[in-house]
BAGULO-600508 format. One line per 4 residues: number of its first residue (from 1); for each residue x, y, z of N, C-alpha, C. Coordinates in Angstrom, 1 decimal, decimal comma. Layout:
NUM) X:Y:Z:X:Y:Z:X:Y:Z; ...
REM end
This chain:
1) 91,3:114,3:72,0:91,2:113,6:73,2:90,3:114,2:74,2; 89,7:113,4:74,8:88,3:113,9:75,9:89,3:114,3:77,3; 89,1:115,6:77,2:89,8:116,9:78,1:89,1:115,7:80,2; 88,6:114,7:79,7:87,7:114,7:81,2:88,8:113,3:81,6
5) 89,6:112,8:80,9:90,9:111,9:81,2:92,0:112,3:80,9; 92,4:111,6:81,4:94,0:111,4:81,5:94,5:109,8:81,1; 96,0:109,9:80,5:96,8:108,7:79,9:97,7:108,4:81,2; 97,7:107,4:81,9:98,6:106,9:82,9:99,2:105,6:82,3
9) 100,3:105,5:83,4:101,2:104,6:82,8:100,9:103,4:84,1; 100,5:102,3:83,9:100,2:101,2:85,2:100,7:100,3:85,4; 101,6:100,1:86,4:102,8:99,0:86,4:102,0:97,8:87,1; 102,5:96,5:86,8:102,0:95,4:88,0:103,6:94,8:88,4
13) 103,8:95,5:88,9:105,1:94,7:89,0:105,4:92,9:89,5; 104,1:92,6:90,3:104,2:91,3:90,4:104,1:90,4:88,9; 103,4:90,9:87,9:103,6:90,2:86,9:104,3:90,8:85,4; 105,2:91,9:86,2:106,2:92,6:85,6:105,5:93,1:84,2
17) 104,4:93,7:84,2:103,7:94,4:83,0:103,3:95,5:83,6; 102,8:96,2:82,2:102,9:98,1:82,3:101,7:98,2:81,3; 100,8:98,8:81,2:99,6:99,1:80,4:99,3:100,8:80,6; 99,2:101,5:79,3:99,0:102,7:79,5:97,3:102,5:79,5
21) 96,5:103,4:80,3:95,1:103,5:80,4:94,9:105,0:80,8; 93,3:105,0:80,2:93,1:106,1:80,3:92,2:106,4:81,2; 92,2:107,3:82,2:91,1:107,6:83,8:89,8:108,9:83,5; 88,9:108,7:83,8:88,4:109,9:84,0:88,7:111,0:85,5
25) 89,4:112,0:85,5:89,4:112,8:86,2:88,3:113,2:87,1; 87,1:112,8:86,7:85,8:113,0:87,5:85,9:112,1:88,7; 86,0:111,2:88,6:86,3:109,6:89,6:86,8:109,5:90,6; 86,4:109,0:91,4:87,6:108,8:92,8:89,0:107,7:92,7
29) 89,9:107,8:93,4:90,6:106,9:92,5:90,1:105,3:93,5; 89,7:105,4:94,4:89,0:103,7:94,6:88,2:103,5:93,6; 87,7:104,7:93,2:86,3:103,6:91,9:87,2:103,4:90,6; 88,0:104,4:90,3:89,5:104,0:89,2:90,2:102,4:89,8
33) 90,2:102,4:91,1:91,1:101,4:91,3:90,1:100,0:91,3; 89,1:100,0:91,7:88,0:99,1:91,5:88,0:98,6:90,0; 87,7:100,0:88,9:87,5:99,3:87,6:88,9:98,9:87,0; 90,1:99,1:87,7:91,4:98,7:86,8:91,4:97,3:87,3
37) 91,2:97,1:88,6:91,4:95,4:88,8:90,4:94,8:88,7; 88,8:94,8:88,4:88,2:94,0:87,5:88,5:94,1:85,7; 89,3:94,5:85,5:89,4:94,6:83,7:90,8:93,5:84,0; 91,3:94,1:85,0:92,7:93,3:85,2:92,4:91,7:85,0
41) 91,6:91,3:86,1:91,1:89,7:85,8:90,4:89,6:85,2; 89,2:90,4:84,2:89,0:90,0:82,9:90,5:89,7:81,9; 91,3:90,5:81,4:92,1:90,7:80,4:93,1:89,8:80,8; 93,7:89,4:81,5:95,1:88,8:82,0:94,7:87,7:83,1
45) 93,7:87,3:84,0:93,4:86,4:84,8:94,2:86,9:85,9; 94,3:88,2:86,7:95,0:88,3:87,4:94,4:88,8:88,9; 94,5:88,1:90,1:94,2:88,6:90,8:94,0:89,3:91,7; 93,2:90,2:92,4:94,1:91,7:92,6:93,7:91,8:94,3
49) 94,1:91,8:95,4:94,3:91,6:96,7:93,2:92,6:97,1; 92,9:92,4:97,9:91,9:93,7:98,4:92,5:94,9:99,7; 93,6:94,3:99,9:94,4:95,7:100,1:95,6:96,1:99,3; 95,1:95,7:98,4:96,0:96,4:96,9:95,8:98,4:97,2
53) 97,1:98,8:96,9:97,1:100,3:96,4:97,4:100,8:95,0; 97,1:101,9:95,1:97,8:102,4:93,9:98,8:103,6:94,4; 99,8:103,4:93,9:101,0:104,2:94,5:101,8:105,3:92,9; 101,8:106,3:93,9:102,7:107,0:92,5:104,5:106,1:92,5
57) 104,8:106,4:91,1:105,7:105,3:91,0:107,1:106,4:91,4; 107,0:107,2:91,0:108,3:108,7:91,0:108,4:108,7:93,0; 107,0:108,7:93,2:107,3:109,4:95,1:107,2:107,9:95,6; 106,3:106,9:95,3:105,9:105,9:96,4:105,0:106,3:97,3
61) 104,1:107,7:96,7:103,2:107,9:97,2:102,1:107,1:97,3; 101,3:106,5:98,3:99,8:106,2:98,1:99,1:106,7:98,0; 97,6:106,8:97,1:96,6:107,7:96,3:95,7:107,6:97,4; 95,3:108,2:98,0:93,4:108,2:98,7:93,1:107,8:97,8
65) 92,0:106,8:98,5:90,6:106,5:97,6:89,5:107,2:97,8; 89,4:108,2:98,4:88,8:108,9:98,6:88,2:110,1:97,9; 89,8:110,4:97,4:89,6:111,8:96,4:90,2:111,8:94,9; 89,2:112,3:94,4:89,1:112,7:93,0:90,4:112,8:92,4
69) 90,3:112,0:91,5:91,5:112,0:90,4:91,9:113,5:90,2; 91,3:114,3:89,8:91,8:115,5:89,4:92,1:116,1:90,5; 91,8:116,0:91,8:92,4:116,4:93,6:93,9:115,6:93,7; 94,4:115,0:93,1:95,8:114,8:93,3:96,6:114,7:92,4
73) 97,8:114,6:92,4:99,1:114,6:91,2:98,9:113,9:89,8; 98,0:113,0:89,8:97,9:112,2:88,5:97,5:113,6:87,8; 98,3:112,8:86,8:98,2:114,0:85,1:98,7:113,3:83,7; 98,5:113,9:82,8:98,7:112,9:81,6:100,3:112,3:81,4
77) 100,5:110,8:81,4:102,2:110,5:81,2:102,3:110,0:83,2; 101,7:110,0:84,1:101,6:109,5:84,9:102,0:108,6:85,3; 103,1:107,8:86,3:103,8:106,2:85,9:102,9:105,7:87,5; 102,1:104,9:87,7:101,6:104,5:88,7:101,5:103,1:89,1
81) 101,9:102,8:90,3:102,0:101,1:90,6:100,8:100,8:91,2; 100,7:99,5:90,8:99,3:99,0:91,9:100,0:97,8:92,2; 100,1:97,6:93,5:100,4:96,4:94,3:100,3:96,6:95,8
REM end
């Protein structure tokens, strides 16, 4: 496995689905969260709000978009919400 991602767990809970994906740790998570909800409405036709977040699912923490995947708690097995 490429040491430069991580395996996260992605809930949508609006359309009550979970897809494990894999992130590069290099990335900010707005450009992570940019490319999960254009694949989103590629793969599933799903719309994604533009103040959509990504939240840890354990705290209900919200992620900065700001800073680098590997600058916060995400780690491999990760359970993260976006809504």
């Amino acid at each position: 496995m490429d040491s430069n991602k991580i395996l996260i767990q992605l809930y949508l809970p609006l359309v009550e689905k979970k897809y494990d994906i894999f992130i590069p740790i290099n990335k900010r998570v707005g450009t992570i969260k940019q490319i999960i909800t254009k694949n989103l409405k590629e793969m599933i036709d799903y719309d994604v709000k533009e103040d959509t977040n990504l939240y840890s699912k354990d705290t209900g923490k919200i992620y900065d978009v700001q800073l680098l995947v590997k600058d916060t708690d995400l780690k491999n097995a990760s359970k993260v919400v976006l809504m």
